[in-house]
N, C-alpha and C positions, 0 to 999 in steps of 0.2 A: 505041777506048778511051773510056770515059762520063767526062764533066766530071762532077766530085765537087760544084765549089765549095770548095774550098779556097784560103784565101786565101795560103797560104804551106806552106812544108815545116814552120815552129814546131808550126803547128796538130796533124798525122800526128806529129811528132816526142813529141806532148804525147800524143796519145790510145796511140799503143805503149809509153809508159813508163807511161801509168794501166794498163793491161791486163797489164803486166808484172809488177807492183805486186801488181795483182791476183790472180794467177795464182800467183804466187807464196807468198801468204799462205794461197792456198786449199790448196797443195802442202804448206805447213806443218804446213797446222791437221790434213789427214788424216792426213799420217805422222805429226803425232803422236800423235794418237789409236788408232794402228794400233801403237804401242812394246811394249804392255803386252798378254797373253793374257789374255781372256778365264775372268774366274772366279779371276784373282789380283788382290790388292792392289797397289797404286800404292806403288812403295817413296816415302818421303819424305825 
């Protein structure tokens, strides 16, 4: 198993919740740009 360097579990605890954060906004942003067909208007 490779030594990372990690000084604790906070550290891993912090970097899976920035990537989850992440991921999730990214999951957002496509479905929602994915709601609406092509060649119709954006109801408002």
């Amino acid at each position: 198993m490779q030594d990372w360097n990690f000084t604790g579990g906070a550290e891993t605890m912090k970097l899976i919740l920035m990537l989850g954060v992440i991921v999730s906004f990214l999951v957002a942003i496509f479905t929602a740009s994915y709601d609406s067909k092509p060649g119709e208007e954006a109801e408002k």
